[in-house]
C-alpha positions as CSV (number, residue, x, y, z in Angstrom):
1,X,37.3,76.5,24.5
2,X,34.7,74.0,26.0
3,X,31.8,75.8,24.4
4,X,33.2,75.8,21.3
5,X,34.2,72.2,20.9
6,X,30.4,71.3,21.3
7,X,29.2,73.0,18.4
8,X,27.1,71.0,17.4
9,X,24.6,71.1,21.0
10,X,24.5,75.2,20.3
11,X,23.3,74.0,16.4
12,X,20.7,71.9,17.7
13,X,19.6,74.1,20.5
14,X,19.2,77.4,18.1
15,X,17.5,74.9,15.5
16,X,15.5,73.9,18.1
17,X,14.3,78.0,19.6
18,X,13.9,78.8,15.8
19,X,11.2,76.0,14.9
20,X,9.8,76.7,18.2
21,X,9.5,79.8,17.9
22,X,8.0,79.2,13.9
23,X,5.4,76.6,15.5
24,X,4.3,79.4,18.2
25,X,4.5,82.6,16.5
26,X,3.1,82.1,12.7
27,X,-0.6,81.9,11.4
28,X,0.4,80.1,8.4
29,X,-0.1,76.8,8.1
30,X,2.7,76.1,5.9
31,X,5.5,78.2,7.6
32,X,4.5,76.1,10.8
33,X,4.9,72.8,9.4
34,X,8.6,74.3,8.0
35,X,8.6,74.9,12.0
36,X,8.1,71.5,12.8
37,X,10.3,70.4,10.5
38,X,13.1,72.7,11.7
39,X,12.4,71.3,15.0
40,X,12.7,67.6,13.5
41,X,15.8,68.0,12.2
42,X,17.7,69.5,15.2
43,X,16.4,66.1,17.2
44,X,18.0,64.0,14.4
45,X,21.2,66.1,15.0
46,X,21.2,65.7,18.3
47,X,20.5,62.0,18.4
48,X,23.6,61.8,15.5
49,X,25.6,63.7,17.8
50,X,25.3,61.8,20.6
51,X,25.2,58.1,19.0
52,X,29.6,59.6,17.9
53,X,32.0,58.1,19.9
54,X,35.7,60.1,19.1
55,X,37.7,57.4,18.0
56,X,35.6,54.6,17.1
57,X,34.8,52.8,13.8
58,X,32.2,50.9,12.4
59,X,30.8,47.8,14.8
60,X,33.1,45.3,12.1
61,X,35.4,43.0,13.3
62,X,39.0,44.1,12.0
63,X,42.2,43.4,14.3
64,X,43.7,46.8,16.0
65,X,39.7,47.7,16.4
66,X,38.7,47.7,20.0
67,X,36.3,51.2,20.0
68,X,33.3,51.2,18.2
69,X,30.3,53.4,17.5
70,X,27.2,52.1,18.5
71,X,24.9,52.0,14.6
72,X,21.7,52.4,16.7
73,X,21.1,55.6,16.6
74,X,22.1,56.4,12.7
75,X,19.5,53.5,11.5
76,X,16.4,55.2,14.1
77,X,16.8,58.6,12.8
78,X,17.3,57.0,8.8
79,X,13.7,56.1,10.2
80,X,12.6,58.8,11.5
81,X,13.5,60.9,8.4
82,X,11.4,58.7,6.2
83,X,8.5,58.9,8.8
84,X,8.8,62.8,9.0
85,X,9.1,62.7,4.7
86,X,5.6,61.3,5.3
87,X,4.2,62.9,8.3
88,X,5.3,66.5,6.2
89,X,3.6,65.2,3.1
90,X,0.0,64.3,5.0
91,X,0.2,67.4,6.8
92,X,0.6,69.5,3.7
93,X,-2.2,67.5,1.9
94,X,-4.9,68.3,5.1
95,X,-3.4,72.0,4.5
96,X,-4.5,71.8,0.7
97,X,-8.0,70.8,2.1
98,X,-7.9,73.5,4.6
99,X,-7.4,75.7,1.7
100,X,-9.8,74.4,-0.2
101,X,-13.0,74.2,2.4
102,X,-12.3,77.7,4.3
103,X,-10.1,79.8,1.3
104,X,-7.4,80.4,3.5
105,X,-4.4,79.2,5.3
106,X,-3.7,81.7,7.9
107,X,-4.7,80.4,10.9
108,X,-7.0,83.6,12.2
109,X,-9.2,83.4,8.6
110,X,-9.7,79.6,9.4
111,X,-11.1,80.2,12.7
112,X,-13.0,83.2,11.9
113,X,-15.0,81.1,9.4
114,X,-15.5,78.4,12.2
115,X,-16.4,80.8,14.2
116,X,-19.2,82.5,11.5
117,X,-20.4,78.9,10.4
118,X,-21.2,77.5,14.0
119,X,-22.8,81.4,14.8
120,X,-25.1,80.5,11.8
121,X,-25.8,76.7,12.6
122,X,-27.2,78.0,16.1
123,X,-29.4,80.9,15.0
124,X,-33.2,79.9,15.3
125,X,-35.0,79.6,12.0
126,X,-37.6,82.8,12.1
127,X,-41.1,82.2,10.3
128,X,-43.0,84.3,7.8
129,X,-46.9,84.9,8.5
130,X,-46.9,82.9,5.3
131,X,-45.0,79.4,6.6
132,X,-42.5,79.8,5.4
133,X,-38.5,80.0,6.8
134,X,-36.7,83.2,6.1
């Protein structure tokens, strides 16, 4: 019955493996930012979850009141959400410039081309008899 009364923990801790494991295991660029953002919002779970005290109201002074819940937590993750709303929207921006400059968003094509334009930039220029570069 314990287990089961902290449901919320075994949310958070499978939303946690699951972006995790979309971070680690993907190529895409876009499915790992959806990774990250899985990830982001099983921290603002968890820091919700923990900031609930069973029985307490809002910090407002009412007679018969003498519990509270702390508000700290609820206004940092209001916060954080904006800041990952804007984190999300920069990192799909540099992912539409990826896309743009290398044709691709699957990780492996991206560094393939790195790999092909730096092989390239460090191959000696070879001269014709005539003078001029090949």
């Amino acid at each position: 019955m314990l287990l089961a009364s902290h449901y919320n923990y075994w949310i958070v801790i499978a939303l946690m493996m699951i972006g995790l494991y979309m971070v680690i295991a993907q190529g895409n660029l876009v499915k790992k930012i959806i990774g990250l953002n899985i990830f982001q919002t099983s921290v603002f779970i968890f820091y919700i979850s923990v900031g609930k005290v069973d029985g307490g109201g809002a910090p407002i002074l009412t007679e018969g009141e003498t519990l509270y819940s702390n508000p700290l937590p609820h206004v940092l993750i209001l916060t954080a959400i904006v800041v990952g709303i804007a984190t999300t929207a920069l990192a799909l921006a540099l992912t539409i410039r990826i896309k743009r400059a290398y044709g691709s968003i699957e990780e492996r094509d991206i560094q393939a081309a790195e790999d092909l334009q730096e092989r390239t930039a460090t191959q000696p220029q070879t001269q014709s008899p005539a003078g001029k570069e090949q």
